[in-house]
C-alpha positions in Angstrom: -55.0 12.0 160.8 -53.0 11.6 164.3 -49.5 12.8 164.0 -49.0 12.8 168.2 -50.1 10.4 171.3 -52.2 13.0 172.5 -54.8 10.6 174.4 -57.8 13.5 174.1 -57.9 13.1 170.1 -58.2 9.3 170.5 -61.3 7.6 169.1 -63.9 6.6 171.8 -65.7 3.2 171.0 -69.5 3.1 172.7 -71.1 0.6 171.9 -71.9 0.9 167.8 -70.5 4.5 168.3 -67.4 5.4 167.8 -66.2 9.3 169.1 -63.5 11.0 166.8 -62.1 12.0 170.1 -62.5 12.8 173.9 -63.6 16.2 173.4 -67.7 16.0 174.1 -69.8 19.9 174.2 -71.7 19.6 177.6 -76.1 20.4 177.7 -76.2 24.2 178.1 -79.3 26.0 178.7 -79.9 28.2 175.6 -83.2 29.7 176.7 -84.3 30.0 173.1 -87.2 28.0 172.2 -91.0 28.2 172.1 -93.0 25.9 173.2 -90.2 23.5 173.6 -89.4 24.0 169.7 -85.9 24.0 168.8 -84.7 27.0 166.2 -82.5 28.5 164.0 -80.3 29.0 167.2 -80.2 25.4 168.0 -79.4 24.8 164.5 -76.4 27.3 164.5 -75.3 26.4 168.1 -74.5 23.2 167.9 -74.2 23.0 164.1 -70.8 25.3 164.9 -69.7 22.9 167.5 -69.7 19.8 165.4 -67.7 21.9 162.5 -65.4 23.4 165.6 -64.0 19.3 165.6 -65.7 18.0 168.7 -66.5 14.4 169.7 -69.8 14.5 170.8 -72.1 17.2 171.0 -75.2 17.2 173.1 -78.3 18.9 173.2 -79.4 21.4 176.3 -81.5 19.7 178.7 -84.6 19.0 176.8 -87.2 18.1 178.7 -89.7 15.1 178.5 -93.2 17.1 179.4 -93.9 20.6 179.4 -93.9 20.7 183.1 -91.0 19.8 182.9 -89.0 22.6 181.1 -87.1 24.7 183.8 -87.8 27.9 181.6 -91.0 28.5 179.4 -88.0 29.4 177.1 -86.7 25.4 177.2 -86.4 22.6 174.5 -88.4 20.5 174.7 -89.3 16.6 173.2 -92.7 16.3 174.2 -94.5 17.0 171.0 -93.8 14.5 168.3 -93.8 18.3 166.2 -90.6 18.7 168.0 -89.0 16.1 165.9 -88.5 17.8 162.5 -85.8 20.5 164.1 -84.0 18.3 166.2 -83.5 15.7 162.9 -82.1 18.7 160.9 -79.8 19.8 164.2 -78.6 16.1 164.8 -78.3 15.6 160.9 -76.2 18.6 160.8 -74.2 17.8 163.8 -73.3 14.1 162.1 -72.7 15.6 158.6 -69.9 17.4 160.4 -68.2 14.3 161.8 -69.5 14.6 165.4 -72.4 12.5 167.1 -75.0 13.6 167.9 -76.6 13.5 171.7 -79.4 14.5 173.6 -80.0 15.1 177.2 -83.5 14.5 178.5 -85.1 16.2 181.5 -87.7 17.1 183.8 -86.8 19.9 186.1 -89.2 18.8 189.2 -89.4 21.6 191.4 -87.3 24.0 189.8 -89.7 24.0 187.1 -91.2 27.2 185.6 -88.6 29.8 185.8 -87.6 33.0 184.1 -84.3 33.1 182.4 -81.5 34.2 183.7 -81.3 37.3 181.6 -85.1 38.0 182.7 -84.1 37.8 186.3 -84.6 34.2 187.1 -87.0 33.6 189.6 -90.6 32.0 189.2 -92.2 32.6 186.4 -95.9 34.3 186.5 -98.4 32.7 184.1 -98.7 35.9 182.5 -94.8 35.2 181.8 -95.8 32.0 180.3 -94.9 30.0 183.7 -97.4 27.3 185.1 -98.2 26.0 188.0 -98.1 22.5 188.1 -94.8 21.7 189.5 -94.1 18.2 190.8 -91.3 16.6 193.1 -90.8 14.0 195.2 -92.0 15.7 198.5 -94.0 19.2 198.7 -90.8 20.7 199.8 -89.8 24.3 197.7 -86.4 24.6 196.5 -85.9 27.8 198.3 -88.0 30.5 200.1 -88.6 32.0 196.7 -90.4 29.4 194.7 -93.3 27.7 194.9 -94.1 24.9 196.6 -94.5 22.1 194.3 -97.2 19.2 194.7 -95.8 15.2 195.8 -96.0 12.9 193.1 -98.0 9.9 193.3 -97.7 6.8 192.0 -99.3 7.7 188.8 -97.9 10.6 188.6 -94.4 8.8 189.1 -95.5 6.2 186.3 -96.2 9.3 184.0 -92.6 10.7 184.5 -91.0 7.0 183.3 -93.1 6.7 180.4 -92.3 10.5 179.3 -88.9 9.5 179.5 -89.4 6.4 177.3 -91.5 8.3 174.8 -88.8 11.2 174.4 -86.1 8.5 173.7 -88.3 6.8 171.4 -88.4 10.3 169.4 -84.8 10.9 170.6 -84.1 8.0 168.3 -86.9 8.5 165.1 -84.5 12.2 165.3 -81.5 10.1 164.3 -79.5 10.8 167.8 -76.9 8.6 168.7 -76.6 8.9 172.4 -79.0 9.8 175.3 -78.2 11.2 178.5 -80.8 10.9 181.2 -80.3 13.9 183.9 -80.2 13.2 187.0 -78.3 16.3 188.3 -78.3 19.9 189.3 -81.3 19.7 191.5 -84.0 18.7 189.2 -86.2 15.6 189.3 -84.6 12.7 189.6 -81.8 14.4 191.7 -84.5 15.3 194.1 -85.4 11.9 194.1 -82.1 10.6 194.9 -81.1 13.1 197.7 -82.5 12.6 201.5 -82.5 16.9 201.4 -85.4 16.9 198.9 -87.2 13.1 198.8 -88.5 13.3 202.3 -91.3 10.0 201.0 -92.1 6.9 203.1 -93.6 4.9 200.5 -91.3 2.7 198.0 -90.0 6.4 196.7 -87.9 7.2 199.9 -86.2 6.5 202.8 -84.0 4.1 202.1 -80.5 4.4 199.5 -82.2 1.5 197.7 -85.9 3.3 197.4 -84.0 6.6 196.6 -82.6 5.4 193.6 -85.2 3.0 192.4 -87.1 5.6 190.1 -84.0 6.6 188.0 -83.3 2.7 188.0 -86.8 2.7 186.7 -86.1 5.4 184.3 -82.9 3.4 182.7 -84.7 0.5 182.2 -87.3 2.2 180.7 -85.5 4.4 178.3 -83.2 1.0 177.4 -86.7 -0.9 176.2 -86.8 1.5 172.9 -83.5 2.9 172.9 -81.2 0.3 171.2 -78.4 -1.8 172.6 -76.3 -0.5 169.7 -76.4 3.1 170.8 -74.8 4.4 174.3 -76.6 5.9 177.4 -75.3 8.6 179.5 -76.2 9.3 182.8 -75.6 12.6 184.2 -75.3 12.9 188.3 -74.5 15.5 190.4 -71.7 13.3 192.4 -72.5 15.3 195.5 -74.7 18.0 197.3 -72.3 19.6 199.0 -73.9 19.5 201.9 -74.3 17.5 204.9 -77.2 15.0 205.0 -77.2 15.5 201.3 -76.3 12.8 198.4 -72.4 12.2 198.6 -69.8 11.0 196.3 -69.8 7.3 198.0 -73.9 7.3 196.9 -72.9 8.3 193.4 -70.1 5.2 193.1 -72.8 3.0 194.6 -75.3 4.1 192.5 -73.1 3.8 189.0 -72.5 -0.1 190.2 -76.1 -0.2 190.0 -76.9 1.3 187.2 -74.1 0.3 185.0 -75.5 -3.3 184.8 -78.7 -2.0 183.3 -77.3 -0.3 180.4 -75.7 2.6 181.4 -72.4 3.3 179.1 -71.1 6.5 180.8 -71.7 8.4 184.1 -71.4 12.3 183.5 -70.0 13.5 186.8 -71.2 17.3 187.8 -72.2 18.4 191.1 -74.5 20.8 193.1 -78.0 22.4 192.8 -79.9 20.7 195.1 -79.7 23.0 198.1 -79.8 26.6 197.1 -77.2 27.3 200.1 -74.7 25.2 199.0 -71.1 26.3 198.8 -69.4 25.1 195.9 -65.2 24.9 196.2 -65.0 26.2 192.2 -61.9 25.7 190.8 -60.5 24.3 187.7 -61.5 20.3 187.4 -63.2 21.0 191.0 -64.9 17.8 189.7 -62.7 15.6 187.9 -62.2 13.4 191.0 -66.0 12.1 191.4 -65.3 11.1 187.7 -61.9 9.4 188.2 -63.9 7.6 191.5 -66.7 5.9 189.4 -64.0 4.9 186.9 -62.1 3.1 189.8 -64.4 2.0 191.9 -67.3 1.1 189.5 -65.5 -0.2 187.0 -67.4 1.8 184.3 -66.8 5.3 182.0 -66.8 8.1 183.1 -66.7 11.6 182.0 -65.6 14.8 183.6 -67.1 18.1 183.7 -66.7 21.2 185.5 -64.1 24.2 184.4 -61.7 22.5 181.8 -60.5 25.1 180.1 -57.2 24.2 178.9 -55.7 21.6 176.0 -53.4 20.6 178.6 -55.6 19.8 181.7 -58.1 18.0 178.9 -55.2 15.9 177.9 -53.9 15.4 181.5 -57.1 13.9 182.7 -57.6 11.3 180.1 -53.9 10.4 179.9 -53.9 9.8 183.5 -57.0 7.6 183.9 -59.5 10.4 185.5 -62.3 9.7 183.3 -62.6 8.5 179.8 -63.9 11.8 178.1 -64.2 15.9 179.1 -67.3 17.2 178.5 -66.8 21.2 178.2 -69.6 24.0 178.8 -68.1 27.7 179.0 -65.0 27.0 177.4 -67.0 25.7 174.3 -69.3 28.9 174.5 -65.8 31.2 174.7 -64.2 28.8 172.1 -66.5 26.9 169.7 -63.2 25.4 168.1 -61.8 24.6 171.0 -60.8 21.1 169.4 -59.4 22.6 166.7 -57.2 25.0 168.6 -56.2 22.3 171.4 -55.8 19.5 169.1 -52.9 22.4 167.3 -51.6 23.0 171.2 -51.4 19.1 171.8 -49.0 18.9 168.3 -51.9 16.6 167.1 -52.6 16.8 163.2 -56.0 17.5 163.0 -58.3 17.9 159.5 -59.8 20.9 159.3 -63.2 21.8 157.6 -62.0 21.9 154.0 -64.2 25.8 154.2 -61.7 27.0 157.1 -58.5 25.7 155.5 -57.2 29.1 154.7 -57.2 30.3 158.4 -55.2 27.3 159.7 -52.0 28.6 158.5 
């Protein structure tokens, strides 16, 4: 199958699970659904990504209650109606030689948004928006959106169950890995940073209270989701700002949450604080990956403009993080794999359909 070294086309044992290679498609908001339903588009989407020869291939953020889509145009898991297209998409995306992975989310506060191609911006009811939109503190994201009401405690207990329900259906879809997101600003991001979780109860304050609800979540989601399959945790490793969550919070956090069950940490960053400056460049965030590795003794995967088959390559071959999860490039590219695993002088077999084009 192999005819190079190329460590990115080497297998990738999780668990029961084993990757064909390193190459994973990163959640990317489609903004196609209704009522949380996946479609044709999901089907296509992914399906194409799976045949285009990567690893993994996960799901956008698809989120856990209906509150907690960022877009009224979201995926959602919070209906067990939702389960029949997400089978056919995962069953599609195995039949092809990938696995199959979902992310599951809540948005918090930057719930109840237009697409991007609508604007962005809150949504209006009349836009299919709604207005309860929950955080840790009744702090807005920015001057433009709504403030969103504190959860309490039963509100908080709501939020872990959701998350163990949607894995539970996560698995009855025949998905082989979850991530839990706990990035780019939306719930349990908020939680974690001091910007956004301004509590005093158990909640807040403290690193230890910060972290204790997507703790909570883990264990949760690990209750029904089986110690055969892997769990993914996506962070945003900093908030680029000061005061914020830092990269030294995200390696203490992964020594916490890799004991409970956590297989890989997904390392992004950003979009917490809507004045943040990001330094974007290509692998801008390889190193918060290639920390948690080293320092937490756990996987890790990097994210974050990898656009090449020879930056891909160079950051598993030298110990950064134990997978690339790609985004753009795979929307530019969906063969990507294909086409790097050609550019790496790896032998890689083609869908027996395309064989015609490879020469």
């Amino acid at each position: 199958m192999h005819s190079s070294t190329a460590p990115l086309f080497s297998p990738l044992k999780l668990r029961d699970v084993t990757l064909r290679n390193r190459i994973g498609v990163s959640p990317m908001c489609q903004y196609s659904s209704d009522d949380g339903f996946a479609s044709d588009w999901h089907l296509v989407h992914l399906g194409s990504r799976a045949v285009g020869g990567a690893g993994l291939v996960f799901t956008e953020a698809t989120a856990v209650t209906a509150n907690g889509r960022i877009s009224p145009n979201d995926l959602g898991i919070y209906r067990d109606e939702h389960g029949e297209m997400l089978s056919r998409t995962a069953s599609l995306i195995q039949q092809h030689g990938a696995i199959a992975g979902i992310q599951l989310a809540h948005a918090g506060r930057k719930a109840s948004c237009r697409r991007p191609w609508d604007g962005g911006g809150p949504a209006t009811p009349a836009e299919g928006g709604w207005d309860d939109i929950v955080a840790p503190s009744a702090v807005p994201f920015d001057s433009a959106s709504p403030q969103p009401s504190e959860l309490d405690q039963s509100g908080i207990d709501a939020i872990v169950t959701a998350f163990t329900i949607a894995a539970k259906r996560a698995l009855e879809c025949d998905f082989k890995v979850v991530e839990v997101h706990a990035a780019h600003g939306y719930l349990l991001h908020e939680f974690l940073s001091p910007l956004s979780n301004l509590r005093t109860d158990d909640y807040g304050g403290s690193f230890d209270n910060r972290i204790r609800l997507v703790c909570d979540v883990i264990r949760a989601v690990r209750t029904v989701w089986p110690e055969r399959l892997p769990l993914f945790l996506r962070v945003s490793s900093t908030d680029w700002t000061d005061g914020g969550w830092t990269v030294d919070d995200t390696v203490a956090l992964a020594r916490r949450v890799f004991p409970l069950g956590v297989d890989v940490i997904d390392c992004s960053s950003g979009g917490n604080v809507a004045s943040a400056r990001l330094p974007i460049g290509p692998g801008y965030q390889t190193a918060f990956a290639q920390r948690v590795r080293s320092e937490a003794n756990g996987m890790s995967a990097a994210v974050g403009m990898i656009t090449s088959p020879a930056q891909a390559d160079h950051i598993i071959r030298t110990g950064q993080a134990d997978m690339v999860l790609l985004a753009r490039e795979m929307l530019r590219d969906p063969y990507f794999p294909l086409h790097a695993a050609r550019a790496l002088g790896v032998e890689l077999e083609w869908p027996v359909q395309y064989k015609l084009a490879r020469s």
